[in-house]
VEXDOLUM-638759 format. One line per field, with one value per residue (C-alpha): x, y negated, z; residue number from 1; residue in one letter. Coordinates in Angstrom, 2 decimals. Layout:
VEXDOLUM-638759
xx = c(X;...)
yy = c(Y;...)
zz = c(Z;...)
guvo = c(NUM;...)
mipa = c(A;...)
//
This chain:
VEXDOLUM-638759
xx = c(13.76;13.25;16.84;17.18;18.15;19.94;16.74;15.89;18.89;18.98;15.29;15.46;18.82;17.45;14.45;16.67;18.71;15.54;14.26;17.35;17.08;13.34;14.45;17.45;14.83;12.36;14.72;16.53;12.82;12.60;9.23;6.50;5.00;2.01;4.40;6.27;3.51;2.88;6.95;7.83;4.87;6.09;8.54;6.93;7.72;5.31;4.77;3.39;2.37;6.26;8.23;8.83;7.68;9.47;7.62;10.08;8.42;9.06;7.32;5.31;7.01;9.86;13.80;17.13;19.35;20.86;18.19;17.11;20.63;20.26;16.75;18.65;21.92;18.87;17.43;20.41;21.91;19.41;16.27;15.63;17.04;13.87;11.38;8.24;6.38;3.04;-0.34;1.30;3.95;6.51;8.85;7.94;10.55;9.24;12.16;14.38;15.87;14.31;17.56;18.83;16.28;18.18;21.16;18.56;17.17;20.60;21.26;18.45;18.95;22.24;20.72;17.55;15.06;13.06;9.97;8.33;4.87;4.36;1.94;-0.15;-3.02;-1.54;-0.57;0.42;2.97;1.38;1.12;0.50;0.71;3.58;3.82;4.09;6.31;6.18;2.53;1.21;-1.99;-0.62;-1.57;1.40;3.65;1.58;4.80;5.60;2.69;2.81;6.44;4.34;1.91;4.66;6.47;3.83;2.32;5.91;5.20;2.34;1.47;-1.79;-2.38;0.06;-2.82;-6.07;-9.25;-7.50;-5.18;-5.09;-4.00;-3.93;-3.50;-2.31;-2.60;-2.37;-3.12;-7.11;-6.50;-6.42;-3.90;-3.37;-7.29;-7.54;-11.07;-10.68;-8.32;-9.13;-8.30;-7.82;-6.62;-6.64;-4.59;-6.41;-6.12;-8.95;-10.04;-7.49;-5.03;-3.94;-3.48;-5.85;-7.32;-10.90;-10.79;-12.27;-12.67;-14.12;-12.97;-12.00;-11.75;-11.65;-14.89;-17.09;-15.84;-17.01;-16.39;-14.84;-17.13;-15.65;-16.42;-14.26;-14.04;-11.30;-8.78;-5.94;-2.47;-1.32;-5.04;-3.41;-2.15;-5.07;-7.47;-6.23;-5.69;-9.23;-10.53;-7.91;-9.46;-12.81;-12.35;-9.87;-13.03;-15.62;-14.22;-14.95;-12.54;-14.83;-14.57;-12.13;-14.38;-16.04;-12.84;-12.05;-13.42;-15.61;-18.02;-17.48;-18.69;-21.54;-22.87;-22.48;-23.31;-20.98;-23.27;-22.96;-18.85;-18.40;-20.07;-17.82;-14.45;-15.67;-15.83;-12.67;-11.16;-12.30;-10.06;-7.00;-6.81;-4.96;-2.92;0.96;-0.91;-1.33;1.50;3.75;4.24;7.81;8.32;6.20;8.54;11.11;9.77;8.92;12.81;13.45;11.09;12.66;12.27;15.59;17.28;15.64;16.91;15.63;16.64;14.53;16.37;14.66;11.28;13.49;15.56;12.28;10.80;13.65;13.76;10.35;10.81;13.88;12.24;8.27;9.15;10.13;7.10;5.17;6.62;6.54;2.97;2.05;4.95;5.94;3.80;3.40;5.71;4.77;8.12;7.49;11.38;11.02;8.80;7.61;8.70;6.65;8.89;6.52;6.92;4.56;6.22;4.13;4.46;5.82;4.80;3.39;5.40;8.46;11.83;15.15;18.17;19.91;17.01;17.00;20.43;19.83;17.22;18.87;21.77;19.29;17.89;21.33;22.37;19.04;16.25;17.94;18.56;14.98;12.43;8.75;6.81;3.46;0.57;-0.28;3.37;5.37;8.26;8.72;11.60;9.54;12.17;13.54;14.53;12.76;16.49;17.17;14.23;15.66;18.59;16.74;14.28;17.60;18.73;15.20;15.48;18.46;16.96;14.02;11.67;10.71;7.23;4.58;1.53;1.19;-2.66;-3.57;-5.11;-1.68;-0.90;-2.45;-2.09;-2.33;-1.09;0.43;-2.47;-2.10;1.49;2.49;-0.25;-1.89;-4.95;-5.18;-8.25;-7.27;-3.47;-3.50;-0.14;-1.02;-3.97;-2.65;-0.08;-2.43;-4.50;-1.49;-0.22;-3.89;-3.65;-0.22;-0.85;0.30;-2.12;-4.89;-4.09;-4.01;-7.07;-9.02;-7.59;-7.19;-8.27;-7.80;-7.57;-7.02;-6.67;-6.86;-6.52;-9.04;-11.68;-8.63;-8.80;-4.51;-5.19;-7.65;-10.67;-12.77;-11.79;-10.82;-12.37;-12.58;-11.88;-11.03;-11.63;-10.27;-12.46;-12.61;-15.76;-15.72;-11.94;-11.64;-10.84;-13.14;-12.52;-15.74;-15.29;-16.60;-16.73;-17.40;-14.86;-12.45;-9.80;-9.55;-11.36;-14.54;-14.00;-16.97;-17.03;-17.23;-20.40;-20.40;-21.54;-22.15;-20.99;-17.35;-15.36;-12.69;-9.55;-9.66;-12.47;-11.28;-9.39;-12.32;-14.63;-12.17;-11.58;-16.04;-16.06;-13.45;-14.93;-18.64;-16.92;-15.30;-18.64;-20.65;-18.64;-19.80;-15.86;-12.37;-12.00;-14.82;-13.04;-14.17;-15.10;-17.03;-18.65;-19.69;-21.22;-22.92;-24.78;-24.82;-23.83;-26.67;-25.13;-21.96;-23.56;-25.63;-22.41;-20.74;-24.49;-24.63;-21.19;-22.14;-25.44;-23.25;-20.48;-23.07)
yy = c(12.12;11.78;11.03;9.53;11.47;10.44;9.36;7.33;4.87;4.56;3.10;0.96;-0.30;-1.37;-2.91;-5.27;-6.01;-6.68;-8.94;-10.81;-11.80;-12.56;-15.00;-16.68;-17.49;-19.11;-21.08;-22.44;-23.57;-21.54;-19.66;-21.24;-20.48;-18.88;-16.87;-15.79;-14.86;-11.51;-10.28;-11.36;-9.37;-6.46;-6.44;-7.55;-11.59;-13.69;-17.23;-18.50;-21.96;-22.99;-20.50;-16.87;-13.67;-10.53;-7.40;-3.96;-0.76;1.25;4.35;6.44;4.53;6.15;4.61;6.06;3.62;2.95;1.30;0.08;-1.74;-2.85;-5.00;-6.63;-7.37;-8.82;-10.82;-12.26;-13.27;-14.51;-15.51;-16.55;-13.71;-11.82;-9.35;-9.18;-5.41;-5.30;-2.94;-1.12;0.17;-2.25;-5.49;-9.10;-11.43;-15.14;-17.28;-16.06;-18.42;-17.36;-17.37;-14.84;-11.89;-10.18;-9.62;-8.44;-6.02;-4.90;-4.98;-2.51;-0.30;0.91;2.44;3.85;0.85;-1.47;-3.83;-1.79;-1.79;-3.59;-5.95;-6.08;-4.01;-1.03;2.24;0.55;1.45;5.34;4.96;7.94;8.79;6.96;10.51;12.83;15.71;15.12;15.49;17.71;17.69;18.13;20.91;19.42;17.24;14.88;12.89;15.59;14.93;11.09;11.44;13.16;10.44;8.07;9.73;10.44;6.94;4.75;2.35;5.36;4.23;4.49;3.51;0.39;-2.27;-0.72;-3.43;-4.16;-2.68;0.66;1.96;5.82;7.40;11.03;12.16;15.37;15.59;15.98;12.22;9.87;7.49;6.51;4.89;7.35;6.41;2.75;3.65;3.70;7.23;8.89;12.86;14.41;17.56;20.57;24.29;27.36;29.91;31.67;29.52;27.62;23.92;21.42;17.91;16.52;13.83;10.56;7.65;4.12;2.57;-0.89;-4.02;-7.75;-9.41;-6.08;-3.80;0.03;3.26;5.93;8.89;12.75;13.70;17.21;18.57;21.16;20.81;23.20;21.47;22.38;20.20;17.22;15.12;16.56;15.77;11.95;11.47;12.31;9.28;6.83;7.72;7.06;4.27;2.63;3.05;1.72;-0.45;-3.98;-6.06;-9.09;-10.22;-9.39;-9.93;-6.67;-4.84;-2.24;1.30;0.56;-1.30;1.18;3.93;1.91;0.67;4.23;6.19;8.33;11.89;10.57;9.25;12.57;14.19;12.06;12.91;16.57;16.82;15.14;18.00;20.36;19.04;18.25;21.38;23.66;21.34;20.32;18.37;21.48;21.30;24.37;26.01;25.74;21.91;21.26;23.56;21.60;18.11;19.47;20.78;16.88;16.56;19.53;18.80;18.54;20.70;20.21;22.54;23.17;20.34;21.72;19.10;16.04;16.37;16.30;13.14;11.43;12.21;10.81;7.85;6.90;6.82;4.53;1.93;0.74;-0.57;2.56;4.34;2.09;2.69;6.26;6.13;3.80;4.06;7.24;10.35;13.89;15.90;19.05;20.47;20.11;18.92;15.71;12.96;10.28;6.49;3.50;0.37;-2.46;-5.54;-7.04;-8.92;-11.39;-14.49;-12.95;-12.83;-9.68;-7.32;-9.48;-7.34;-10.13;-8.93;-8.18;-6.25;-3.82;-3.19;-2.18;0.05;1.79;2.19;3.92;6.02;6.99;8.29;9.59;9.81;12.18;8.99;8.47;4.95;4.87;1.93;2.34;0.49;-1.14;-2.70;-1.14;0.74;4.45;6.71;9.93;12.72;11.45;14.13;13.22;13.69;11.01;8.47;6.46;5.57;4.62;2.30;0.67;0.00;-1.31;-3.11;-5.29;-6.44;-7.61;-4.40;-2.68;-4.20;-1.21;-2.01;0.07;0.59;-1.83;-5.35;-7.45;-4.45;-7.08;-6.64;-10.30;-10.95;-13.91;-15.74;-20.34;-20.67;-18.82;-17.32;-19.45;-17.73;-18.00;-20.47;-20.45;-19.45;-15.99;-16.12;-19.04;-16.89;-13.56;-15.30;-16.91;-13.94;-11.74;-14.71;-14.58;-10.84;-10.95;-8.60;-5.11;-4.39;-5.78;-4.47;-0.80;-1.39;-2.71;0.50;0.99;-1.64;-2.61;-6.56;-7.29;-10.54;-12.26;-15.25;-15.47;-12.40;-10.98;-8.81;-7.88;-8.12;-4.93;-7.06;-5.26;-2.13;-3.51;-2.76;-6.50;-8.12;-11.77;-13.47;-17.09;-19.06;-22.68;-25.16;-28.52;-28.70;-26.64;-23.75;-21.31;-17.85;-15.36;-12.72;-8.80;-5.63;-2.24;-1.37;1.80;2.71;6.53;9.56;7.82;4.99;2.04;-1.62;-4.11;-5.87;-9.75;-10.92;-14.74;-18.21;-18.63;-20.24;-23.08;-22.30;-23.67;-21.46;-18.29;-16.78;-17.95;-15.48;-12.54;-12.77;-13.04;-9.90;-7.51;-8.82;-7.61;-4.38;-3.87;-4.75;-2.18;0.34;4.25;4.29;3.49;6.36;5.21;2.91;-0.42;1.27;4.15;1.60;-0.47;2.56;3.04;-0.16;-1.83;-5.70;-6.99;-7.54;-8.93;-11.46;-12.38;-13.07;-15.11;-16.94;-17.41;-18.78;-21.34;-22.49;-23.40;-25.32;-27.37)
zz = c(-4.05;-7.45;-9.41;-13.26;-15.88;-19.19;-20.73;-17.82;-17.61;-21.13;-20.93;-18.29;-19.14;-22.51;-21.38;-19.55;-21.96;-23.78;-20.76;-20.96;-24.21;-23.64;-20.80;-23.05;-25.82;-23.00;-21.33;-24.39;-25.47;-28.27;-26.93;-24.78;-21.58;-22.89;-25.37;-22.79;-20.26;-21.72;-21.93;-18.86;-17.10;-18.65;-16.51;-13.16;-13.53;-12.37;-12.53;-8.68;-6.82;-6.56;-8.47;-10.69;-8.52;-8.90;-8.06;-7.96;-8.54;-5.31;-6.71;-4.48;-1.31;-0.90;-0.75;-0.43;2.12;-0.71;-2.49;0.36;1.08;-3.10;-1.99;1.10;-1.23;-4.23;-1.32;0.35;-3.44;-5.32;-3.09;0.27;2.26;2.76;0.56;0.83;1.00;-0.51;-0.07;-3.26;-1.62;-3.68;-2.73;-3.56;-3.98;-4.24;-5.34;-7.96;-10.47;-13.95;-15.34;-12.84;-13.07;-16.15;-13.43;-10.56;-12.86;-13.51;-9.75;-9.45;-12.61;-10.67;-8.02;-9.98;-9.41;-11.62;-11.77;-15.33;-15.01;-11.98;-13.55;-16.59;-17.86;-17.57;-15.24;-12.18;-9.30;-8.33;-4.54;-1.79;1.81;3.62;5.51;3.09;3.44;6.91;7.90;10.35;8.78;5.01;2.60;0.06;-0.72;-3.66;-4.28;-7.05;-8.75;-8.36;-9.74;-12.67;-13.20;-13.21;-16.02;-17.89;-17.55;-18.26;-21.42;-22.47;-26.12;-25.69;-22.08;-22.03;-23.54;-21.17;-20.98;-16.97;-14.39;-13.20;-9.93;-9.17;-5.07;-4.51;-0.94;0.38;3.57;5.42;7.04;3.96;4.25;0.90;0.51;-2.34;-2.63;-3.40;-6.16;-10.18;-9.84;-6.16;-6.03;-3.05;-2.99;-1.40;-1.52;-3.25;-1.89;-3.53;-2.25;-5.64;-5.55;-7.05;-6.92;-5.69;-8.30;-8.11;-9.90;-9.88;-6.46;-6.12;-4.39;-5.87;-6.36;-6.98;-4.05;-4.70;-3.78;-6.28;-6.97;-6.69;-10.41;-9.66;-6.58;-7.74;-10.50;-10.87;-10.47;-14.52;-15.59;-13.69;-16.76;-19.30;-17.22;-16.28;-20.01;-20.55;-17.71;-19.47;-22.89;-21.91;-19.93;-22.82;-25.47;-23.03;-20.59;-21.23;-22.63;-23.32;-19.38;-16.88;-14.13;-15.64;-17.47;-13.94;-14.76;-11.59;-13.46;-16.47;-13.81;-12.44;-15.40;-17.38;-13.79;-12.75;-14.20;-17.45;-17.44;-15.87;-19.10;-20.99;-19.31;-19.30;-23.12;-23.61;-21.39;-22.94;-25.94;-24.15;-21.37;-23.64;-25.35;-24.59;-21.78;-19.73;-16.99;-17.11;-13.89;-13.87;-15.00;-11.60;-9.31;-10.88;-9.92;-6.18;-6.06;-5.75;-2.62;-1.22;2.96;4.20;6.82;9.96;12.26;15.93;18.59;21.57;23.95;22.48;24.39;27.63;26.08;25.83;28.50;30.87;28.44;28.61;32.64;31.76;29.55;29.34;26.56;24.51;26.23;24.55;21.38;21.19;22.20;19.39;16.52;16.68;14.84;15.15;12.42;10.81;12.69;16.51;17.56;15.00;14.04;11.53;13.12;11.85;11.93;12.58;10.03;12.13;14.80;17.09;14.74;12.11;8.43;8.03;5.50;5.30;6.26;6.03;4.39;7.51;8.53;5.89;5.54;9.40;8.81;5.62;8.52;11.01;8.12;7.24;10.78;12.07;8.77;6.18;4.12;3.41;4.17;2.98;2.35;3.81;1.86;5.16;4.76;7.26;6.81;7.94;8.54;7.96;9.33;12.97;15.88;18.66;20.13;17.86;19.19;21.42;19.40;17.23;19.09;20.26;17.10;16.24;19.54;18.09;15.02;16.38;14.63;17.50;18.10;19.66;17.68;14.15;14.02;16.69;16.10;15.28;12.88;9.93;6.60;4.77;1.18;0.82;0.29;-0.39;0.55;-2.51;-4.61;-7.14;-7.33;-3.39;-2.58;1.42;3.62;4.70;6.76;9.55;10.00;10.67;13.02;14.95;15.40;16.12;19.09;20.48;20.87;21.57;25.23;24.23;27.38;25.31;22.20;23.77;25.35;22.78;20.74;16.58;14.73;11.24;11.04;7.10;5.55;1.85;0.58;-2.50;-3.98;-5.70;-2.68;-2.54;1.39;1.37;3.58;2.13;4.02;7.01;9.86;10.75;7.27;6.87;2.99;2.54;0.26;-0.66;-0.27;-1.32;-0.95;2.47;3.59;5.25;6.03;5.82;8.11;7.09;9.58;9.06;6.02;6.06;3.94;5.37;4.45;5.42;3.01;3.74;2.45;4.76;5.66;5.35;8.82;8.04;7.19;6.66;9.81;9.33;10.75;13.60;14.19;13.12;15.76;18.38;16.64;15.40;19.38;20.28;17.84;20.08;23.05;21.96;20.81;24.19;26.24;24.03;23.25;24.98;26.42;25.88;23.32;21.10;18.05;16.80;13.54;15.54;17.83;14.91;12.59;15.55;16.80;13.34;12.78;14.75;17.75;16.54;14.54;17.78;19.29;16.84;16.53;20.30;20.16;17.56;19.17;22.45;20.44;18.91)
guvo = c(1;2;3;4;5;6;7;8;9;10;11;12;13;14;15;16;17;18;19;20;21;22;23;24;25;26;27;28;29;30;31;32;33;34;35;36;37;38;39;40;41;42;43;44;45;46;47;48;49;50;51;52;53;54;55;56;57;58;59;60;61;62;63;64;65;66;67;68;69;70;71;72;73;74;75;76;77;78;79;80;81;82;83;84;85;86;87;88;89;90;91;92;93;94;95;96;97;98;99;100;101;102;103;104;105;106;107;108;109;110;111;112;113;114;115;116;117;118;119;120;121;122;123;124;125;126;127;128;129;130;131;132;133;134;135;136;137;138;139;140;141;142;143;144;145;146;147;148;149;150;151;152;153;154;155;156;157;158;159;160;161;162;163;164;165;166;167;168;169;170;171;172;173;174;175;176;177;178;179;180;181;182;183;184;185;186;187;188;189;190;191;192;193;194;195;196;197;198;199;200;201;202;203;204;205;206;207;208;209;210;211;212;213;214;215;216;217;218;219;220;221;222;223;224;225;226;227;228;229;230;231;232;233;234;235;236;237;238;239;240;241;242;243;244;245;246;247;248;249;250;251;252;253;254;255;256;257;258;259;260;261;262;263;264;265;266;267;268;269;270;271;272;273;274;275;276;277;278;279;280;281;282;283;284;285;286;287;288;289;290;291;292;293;294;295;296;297;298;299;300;301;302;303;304;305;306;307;308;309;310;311;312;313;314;315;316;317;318;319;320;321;322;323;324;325;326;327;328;329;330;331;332;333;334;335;336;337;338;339;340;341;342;343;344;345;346;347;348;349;350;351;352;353;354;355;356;357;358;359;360;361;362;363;364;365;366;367;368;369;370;371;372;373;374;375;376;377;378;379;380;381;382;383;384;385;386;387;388;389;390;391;392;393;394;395;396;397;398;399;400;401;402;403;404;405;406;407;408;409;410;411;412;413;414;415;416;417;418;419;420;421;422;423;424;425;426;427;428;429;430;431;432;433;434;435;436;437;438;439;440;441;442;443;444;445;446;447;448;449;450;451;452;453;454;455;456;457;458;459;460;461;462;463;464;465;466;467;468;469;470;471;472;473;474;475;476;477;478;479;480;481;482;483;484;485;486;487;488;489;490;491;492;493;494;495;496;497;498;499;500;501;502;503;504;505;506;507;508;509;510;511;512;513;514;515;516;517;518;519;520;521;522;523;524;525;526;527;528;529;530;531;532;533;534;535;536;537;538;539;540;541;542;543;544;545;546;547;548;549;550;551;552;553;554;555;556)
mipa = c(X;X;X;X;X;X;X;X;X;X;X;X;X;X;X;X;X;X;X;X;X;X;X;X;X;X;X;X;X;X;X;X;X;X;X;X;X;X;X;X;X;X;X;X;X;X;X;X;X;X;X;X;X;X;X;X;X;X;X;X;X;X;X;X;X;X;X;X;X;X;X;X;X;X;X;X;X;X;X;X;X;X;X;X;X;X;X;X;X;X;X;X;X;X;X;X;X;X;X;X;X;X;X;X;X;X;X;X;X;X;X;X;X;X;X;X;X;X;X;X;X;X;X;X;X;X;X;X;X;X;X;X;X;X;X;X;X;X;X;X;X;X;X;X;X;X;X;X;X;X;X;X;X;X;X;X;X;X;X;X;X;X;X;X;X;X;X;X;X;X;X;X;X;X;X;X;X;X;X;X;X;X;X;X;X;X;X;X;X;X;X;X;X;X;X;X;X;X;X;X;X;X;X;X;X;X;X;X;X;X;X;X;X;X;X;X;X;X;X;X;X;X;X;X;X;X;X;X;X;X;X;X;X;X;X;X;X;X;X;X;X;X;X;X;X;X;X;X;X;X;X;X;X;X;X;X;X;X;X;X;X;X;X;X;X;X;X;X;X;X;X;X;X;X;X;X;X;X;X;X;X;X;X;X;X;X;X;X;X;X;X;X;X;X;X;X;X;X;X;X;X;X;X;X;X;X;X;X;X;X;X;X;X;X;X;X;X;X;X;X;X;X;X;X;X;X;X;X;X;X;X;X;X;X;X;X;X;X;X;X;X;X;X;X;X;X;X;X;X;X;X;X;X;X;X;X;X;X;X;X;X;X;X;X;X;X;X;X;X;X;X;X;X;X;X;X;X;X;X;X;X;X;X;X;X;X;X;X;X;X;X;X;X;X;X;X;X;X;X;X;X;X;X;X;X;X;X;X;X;X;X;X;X;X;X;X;X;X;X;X;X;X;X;X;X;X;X;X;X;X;X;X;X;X;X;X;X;X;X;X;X;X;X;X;X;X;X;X;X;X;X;X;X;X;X;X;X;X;X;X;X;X;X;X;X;X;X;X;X;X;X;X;X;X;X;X;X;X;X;X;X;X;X;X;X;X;X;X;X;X;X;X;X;X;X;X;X;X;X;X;X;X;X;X;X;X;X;X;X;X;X;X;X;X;X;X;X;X;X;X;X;X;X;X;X;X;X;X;X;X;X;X;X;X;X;X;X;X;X;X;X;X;X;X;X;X;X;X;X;X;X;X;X;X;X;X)
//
């Protein structure tokens, strides 16, 4: 893990101490609203339906327990006693007093946290696998490289003011679980035939009201290029990219409006100026960013497939979870835990206080001191023996976190759509609850198999529907609220956008036909190993629209 130098606290000590002041001037009356609006979402303040949001930077996913214990201590102090974790691998907290933030930012500035760049029109929050460093399946570790980006990218002069938001995804494993290719820029780490590590860059994804693909624009860049070459997109896109409406300001539409033969032209030439300039990453300044991520010690523990083995006969229950939460690691006597914040009921991504001081307990005694945040807002302890498993499902057990179900139906990602958002045109939280009570069987869910269920609560899209295998949008119509329901989208390697499949449903609809969908699914599908999204590619939306049509003509 990444730790602060000198430089470091120095800068984020004085931008809260420049925050503070900021916040003094507003709430003494001596600045407006509106001049306020821009300074405070500098520093990841928002203003939502009933109070300030603050959004900490959890870079690249990954906590120390310490950390980890500083966002329960933030939550049980000054908010509600819960965070919120969000599809960019960072924590929400929806009710701090305005007047307190200067002291949560100082909270989190002594243990190496803050909420710089978590907003605006700027570098966002670099995100990347949840597994990385752990990964079977991984040719690297692209948390060095994100940890790059991110330094590169902190209060950049001349990236700080771009036309919108930018998001960038490292992964570096063959299964893409960072959705790379929905991503402003997405690299995906991969090996020559020489052996040398490089990127297959691409740019243009997105979501929001113009979902689109990224296109692969290199499909090898050498690892010292990294920062030449992303200057070179930013400087295009900063000179092109429309600033006139911010429906149109993403480097998507800069991409599909230039085509991505001629942007790649562009970015190309202004390479070719910046490849042998200080930009060029020397070898040894990247071997000394990857000595942070250094795996730790796992030695051998040959006993723990026995342990489990007996345990599973002991408990269904931990069966269950091993067979759904717990992952393959690249060293065969440990393993990668999910830790489900998606509890039958519950409000998907939200971790209480208590909670996460547990987990930062369990990751302490069992994870090598080390949590991810997973973009589909769980939380991971990436290095567990297998030993070590059922101790740690007990102590998952107790705080009510052990829930079976990461990838399966009630795994839902939902932002936090009407009851806090004020963009939101429709509640994304009642939804995903009543979905995840109607599936609530863990015999169902297992039979029915993966499935990506992912909600949002207006175009903005923070739910990823788009690429959701079933995705749910809430919309407004003369003062209701109807949800439109899209299937088909992936976030993976095999990134698709979902298809829209008809009218929107009210909500007391909803669940009827998210639950007419699976049932078509199940009554088509070649066998129980085929997925939903498999199953769909395959027969096309026809018949699921029949269903939900069918299903309509009898109600009426």
């Amino acid at each position: 893990m990444y730790r602060y130098d000198e430089f470091d606290h120095s800068f984020v000590q004085a931008r809260v101490a420049e925050l503070r002041d900021q916040v003094e001037r507003r709430m003494a009356g001596e600045i407006t609203e509106d001049q306020f609006k821009p300074l405070r979402l500098m520093n990841g303040v928002y203003l939502q339906l009933h109070a300030y949001m603050l959004r900490v930077a959890i870079p690249y996913g990954t906590l120390s327990s310490r950390q980890l214990r500083m966002l329960a201590h933030i939550a049980r102090t000054y908010d509600k006693g819960y965070g919120h974790f969000t599809t960019r691998q960072n924590i929400q907290y929806n009710w701090p007093a305005l007047a307190d933030i200067p002291a949560i930012l100082d909270d989190l500035a002594s243990v190496e946290m803050h909420a710089i760049q978590t907003s605006g029109n700027c570098i966002r929050n670099v995100t990347a696998d949840h597994f990385a460093g752990a990964a079977a399946d991984e040719v690297a570790d692209p948390r060095p490289y994100a940890e790059i980006l991110r330094q590169w990218s902190s209060v950049h002069p001349e990236f700080s003011y771009l036309p919108r938001k930018f998001k960038i995804a490292v992964t570096g494993s063959t299964r893409d679980r960072a959705a790379i290719q929905v991503h402003d820029i997405g690299l995906h780490l991969k090996k020559d035939a020489a052996g040398a590590l490089g990127f297959a860059v691409y740019v243009g994804g997105g979501q929001g009201r113009t979902p689109m693909i990224a296109k692969k624009i290199r499909d090898f860049l050498p690892e010292a290029d990294l920062l030449a070459y992303c200057t070179a997109i930013l400087r295009v896109y900063n000179l092109n990219g429309r600033r006139d409406n911010k429906y149109k300001a993403r480097i998507k539409i800069l991409v599909h409006e230039t085509g991505a033969e001629e942007l790649t032209r562009q970015v190309e030439s202004e390479f070719a100026h910046l490849r042998d300039t200080e930009l060029k990453l020397p070898a040894a300044d990247i071997r000394a960013i990857q000595a942070y991520f250094a795996p730790p010690a796992l030695i051998a523990r040959p006993e723990g497939d026995e342990i489990v083995r007996l345990a599973r006969l002991d408990s269904k229950g931990f069966a269950e979870w091993v067979d759904q939460n717990v992952t393959t690691h690249r060293h065969p006597d440990h393993a990668a835990v999910t830790i489900s914040l998606k509890g039958i009921g519950e409000v998907p991504g939200d971790a209480t206080d208590s909670q996460m001081e547990a987990i930062a307990d369990l990751a302490e005694r069992y994870g090598f001191d080390e949590i991810r945040v997973s973009h589909e807002q769980n939380l991971i302890l990436p290095h567990v023996a297998r030993a070590d498993l059922k101790a740690v499902y007990d102590g998952l057990v107790a705080i009510g976190l052990a829930t079976a179900n990461s990838n399966l139906i009630t795994d839902i990602i939902a932002c936090p759509g009407l009851d806090y958002c004020a963009l939101a045109n429709a509640r994304s939280i009642p939804v995903a609850q009543d979905i995840a009570r109607r599936f609530a069987s863990l015999e169902r869910q297992r039979e029915i198999g993966e499935l990506k269920l992912k909600i949002s609560g207006c175009i903005n899209a923070c739910g990823h529907h788009h690429v959701g295998h079933i995705g749910i949008l809430g919309v407004e119509k003369k003062g209701a609220e109807l949800y439109q329901i899209t299937l088909g989208g992936s976030g993976d390697e095999n990134t698709s956008i979902g298809e829209i499949v008809g009218r929107g449903f009210p909500p007391e609809e909803l669940t009827d036909a998210i639950e007419m969908i699976v049932d078509t699914y199940l009554a088509l599908r070649l066998d129980a190993s085929e997925r939903f999204i498999d199953a769909y590619r395959r027969l096309g939306a026809a018949p699921f629209k029949e269903a939900l049509y069918a299903r309509e003509a009898k109600a009426a």
